[in-house]
N, C-alpha and C positions, 0 to 999 in steps of 0.2 A: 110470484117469486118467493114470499113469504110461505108457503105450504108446501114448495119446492124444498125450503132449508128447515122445514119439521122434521125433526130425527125419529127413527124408528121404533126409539125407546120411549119415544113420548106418545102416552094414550089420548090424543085428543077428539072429543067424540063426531064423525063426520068428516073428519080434517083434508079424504082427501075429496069431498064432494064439494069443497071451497071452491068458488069460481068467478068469473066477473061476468055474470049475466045480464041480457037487457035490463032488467028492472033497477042491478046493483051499479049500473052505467048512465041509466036513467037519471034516479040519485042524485049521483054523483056530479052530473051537469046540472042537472037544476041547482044543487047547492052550487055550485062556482057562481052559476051567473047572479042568482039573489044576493050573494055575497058582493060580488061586482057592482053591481045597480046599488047596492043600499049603501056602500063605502065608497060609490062613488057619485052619489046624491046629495048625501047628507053635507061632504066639503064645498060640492056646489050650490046647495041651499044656503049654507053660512056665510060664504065670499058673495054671495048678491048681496051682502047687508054693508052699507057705507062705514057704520061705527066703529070706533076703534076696539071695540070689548072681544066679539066674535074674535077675532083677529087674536086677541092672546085667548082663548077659549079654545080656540081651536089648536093653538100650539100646547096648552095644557091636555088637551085630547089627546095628541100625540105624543106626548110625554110619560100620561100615565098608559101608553098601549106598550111606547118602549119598554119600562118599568117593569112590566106584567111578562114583555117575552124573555126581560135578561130573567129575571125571577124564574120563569118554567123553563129556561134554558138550562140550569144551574141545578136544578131540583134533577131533572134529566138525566146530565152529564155525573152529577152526583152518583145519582145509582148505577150508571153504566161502569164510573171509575171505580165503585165498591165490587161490583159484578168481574170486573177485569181482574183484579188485586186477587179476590177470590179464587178466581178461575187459576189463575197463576201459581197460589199457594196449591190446591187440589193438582196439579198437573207436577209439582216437586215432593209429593206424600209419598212415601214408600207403603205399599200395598203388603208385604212381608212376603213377597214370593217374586217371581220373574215371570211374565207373562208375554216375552217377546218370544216367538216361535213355538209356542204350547198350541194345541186343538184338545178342546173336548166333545166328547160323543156321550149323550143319555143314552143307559139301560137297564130296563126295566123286565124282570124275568117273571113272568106267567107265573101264578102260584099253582096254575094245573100243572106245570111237569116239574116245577122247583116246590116242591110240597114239604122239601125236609131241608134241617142244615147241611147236612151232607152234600144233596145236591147243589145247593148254592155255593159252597163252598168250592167246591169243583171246576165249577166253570172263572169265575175271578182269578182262582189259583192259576189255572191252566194257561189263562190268559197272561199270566206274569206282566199284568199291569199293578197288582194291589201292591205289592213289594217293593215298586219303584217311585212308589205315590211321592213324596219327597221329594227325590230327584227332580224327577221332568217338574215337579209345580216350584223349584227352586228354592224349598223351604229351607231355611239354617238352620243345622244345627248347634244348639248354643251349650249343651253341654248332653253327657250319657253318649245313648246312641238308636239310632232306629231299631224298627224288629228286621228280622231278617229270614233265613232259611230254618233255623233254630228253635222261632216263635212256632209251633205247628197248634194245630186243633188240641194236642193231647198233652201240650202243655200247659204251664200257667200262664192265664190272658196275661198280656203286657198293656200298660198304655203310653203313650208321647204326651205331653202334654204342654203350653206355650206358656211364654213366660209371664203373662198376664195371669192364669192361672196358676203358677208357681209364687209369685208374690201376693195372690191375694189369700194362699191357702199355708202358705209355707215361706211366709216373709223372713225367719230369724234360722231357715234350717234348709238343709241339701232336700230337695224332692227326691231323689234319684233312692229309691228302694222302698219309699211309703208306700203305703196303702191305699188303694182310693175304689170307690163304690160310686156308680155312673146309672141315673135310671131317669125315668122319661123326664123325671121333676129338677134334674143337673145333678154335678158333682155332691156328693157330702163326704167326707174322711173320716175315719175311723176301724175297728178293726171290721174284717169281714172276710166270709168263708172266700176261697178261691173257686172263678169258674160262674157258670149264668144260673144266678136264681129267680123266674119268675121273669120280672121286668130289670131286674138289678141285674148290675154286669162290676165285677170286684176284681182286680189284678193289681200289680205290680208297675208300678212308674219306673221306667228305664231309659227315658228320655227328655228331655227340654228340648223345645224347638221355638224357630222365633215367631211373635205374635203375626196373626195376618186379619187384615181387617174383612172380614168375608159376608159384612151385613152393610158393605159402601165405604170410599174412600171420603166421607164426612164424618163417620162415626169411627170412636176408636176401636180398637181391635177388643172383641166381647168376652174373651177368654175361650180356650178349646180344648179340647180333652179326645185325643185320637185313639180308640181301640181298634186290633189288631184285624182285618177281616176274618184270617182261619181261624180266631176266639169267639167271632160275635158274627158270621155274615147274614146279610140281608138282601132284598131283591132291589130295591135301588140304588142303581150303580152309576160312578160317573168315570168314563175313562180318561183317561189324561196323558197325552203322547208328547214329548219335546221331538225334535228335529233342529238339524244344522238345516235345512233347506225351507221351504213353502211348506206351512202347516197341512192349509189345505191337500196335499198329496198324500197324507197320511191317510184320510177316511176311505178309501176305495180298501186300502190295507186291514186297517182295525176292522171293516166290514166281512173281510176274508176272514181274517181267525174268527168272526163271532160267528161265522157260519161254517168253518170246520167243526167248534165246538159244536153246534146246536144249529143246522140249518133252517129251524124254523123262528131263530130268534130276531128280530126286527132292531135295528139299531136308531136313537134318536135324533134330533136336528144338532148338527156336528157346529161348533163356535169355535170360534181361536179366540185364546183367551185376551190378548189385546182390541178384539171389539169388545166383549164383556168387560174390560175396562175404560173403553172409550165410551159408550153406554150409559156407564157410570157418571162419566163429564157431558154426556150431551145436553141435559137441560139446563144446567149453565151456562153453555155453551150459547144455547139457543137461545137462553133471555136475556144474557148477555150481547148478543147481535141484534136483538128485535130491540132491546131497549136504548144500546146505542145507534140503533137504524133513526129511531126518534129523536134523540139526545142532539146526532147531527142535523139533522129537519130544524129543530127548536132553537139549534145554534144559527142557520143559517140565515133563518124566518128573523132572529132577531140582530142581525150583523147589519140585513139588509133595510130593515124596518130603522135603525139607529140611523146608518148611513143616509136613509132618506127623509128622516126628522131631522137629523143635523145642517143638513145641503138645504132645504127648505128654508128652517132660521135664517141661517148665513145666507140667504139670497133675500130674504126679509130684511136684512138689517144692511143691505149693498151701501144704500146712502149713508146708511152710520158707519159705517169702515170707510168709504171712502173721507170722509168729513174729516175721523184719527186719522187715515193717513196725510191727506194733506195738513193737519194740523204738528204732523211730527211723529206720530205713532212708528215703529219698526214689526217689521214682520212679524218677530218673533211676539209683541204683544199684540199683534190681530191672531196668529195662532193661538194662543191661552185664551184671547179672547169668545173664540168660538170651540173651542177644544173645552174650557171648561161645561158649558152647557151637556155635551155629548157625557163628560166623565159624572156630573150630577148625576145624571140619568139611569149610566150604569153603574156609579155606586151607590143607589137606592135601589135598584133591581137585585146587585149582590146581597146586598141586607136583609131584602124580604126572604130573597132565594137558599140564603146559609139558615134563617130562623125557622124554614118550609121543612129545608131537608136533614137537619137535625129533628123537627117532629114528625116525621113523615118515614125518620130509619128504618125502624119498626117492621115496614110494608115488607121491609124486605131483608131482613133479620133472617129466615127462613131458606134464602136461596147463596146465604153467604157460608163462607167458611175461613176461618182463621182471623178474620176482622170485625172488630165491630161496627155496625151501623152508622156511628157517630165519629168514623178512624178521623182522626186530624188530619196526617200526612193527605187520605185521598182530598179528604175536603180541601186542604191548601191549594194543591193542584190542580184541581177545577175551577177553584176560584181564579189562579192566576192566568189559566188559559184563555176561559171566559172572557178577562179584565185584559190581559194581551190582543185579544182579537178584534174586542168591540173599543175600544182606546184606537187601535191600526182604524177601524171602521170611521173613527170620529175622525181621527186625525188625515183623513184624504180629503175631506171639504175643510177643514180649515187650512188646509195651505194652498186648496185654491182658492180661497177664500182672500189671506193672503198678499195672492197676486194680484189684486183687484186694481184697475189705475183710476185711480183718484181722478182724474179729471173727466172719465166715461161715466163715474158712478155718480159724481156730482153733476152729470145732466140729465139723469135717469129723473122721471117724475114717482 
């Protein structure tokens, strides 16, 4: 089931040769039963002993096993609530463009029959996808304006550039009609000839557009600097189709123009740009699930392990309840009386658990986003759920505990 919900975007090595074979079934029963025999020996070795010491040794055994699962309960649930919170913030990020109903398609054009710019240039053009690049990826414009039919090969380059890039270069002044010079090593500003020298590419900023985070919806947007195709084109290409309908209907299309252009040009594996975003969230997604898959294991293991230390005591102590009750005791103080034991337990579990997973944030600093390791609110919240469910755990043997009639438990030996 777990290699079932491994998403696509995660490279894990082997993952889907994962399987439960004789050997890993094997395993897996020998450990239940050694587990079984040896936790079910050792309480039977202790109770053959007459003395009263065994007797509280053995309820401290069980005290510090509760202690240890509210503790790894907590630690758990901790990182699943960090992991949730996270997931939550990433999933409200604006990405700086619109990626509902977009398809992309890679192409990449042979340098045997695209050997010049001219020809490169051609086939993009023709395609009247470069012109519209904007558009369909829904990028804002935040001030200027796109290039257009205007921008041609034998004009001066233009460039677009985000607003990331306009604050970091042009904090105190308009970008719109600066200079700017673009080469394999980024931006630098200053004067420069118009048109391609070399590896440098120099034109005219005519546009601001809004920032897009295009290196992951964790990192902020890197800053970008868009020139014009008919100024600078290249053979790696990425097509970009919006639609009112099912993206996918698009690629049988875009396959048709790239083979009226050029029918010997091959088109690459076509994405709608909302998997490429969804992609993006699947590994948090997924250690998000795996981690609260365990979180609730550790919760359960320890709701049930309290509940059955507590019913144990309170059946240890029958004749001493019965005794307060016929001596006057009320309900309500055989409840606190047996409900405190259970809340000890789990408020030293909490203790250890909040001091684990404050030192333990760290682990997992890495898969979060917008919170820190150490957020209060998540921690609050785990804590009270925790303390809500094993308090409910405690508190169903102490009220039948409770109901115990005095006159049955004072003949019990």
């Amino acid at each position: 089931m777990l290699v079932s919900l491994l998403p696509s975007g995660i490279e894990l090595p082997r993952a889907r040769e994962v399987s439960v074979d004789g050997s890993v079934l094997l395993f897996a029963c020998a450990l239940t039963v050694v587990t079984g025999v040896l936790f079910g020996v050792l309480p039977a070795a202790t109770s053959s002993r007459q003395a009263a010491t065994p007797r509280m040794t053995r309820n401290r055994s069980g005290g510090v096993l509760i202690v240890a699962e509210v503790a790894f309960a907590l630690v758990l649930l901790a990182g699943a609530g960090l992991l949730v919170r996270s997931f939550h913030l990433l999933t409200r990020v604006d990405p700086g463009f619109n990626p509902a109903q977009v398809i992309t398609v890679g192409v990449t054009l042979p340098a045997s029959r695209y050997d010049s710019e001219d020809r490169m240039r051609t086939f993009a053009w023709v395609a009247r996808v470069g012109g519209r690049f904007f558009d369909a990826m829904g990028i804002t414009l935040v001030r200027g304006r796109f290039p257009g039919a205007e921008d041609t090969a034998r004009s001066e380059p233009v460039f677009v550039i985000d607003e990331t890039v306009a604050r970091r270069y042009w904090p105190d002044s308009d970008p719109i009609g600066q200079r700017l010079a673009w080469d394999v090593d980024g931006p630098d500003t200053g004067p420069a000839g118009p048109g391609l020298a070399g590896d440098r590419l120099s034109g005219v900023v005519i546009g601001v557009a809004a920032s897009v985070r295009w290196q992951g919806l964790h990192d902020d947007a890197p800053g970008t600097a868009y020139w014009w195709f008919p100024n600078a084109p290249g053979r790696d290409l990425t097509i970009v189709a919006r639609t009112a309908g099912d993206p996918a209907a698009l690629v049988d299309r875009i396959a048709a123009h790239v083979r009226a252009i050029d029918p010997h040009q091959p088109i690459g594996r076509a994405r709608a740009m909302s998997e490429l975003v969804a992609d993006e969230l699947a590994r948090t997604r997924f250690t998000m699930l795996l981690l609260g898959g365990f979180a609730a294991a550790a919760l359960l293991l320890a709701v049930v392990g309290l509940y059955g230390v507590v019913s144990f005591a309170a059946s240890q102590r029958t004749r001493e309840i019965g005794v307060r009750v016929a001596l006057g005791a009320q309900r309500g103080d055989v409840i606190r009386l047996v409900l405190r034991h259970g809340v000890m337990l789990v408020a030293a579990g909490l203790a250890i658990g909040i001091a684990v997973s404050l030192a333990m944030g760290r682990a997992v600093e890495g898969l979060l986003y917008g919170v820190a390791p150490t957020d209060a609110p998540t921690l609050g919240a785990v804590v009270f759920v925790l303390a809500a469910v094993s308090v409910a755990a405690t508190y169903l043997p102490a009220r039948r505990a409770a109901r115990i009639d005095p006159a049955v438990a004072l003949r019990q030996e």
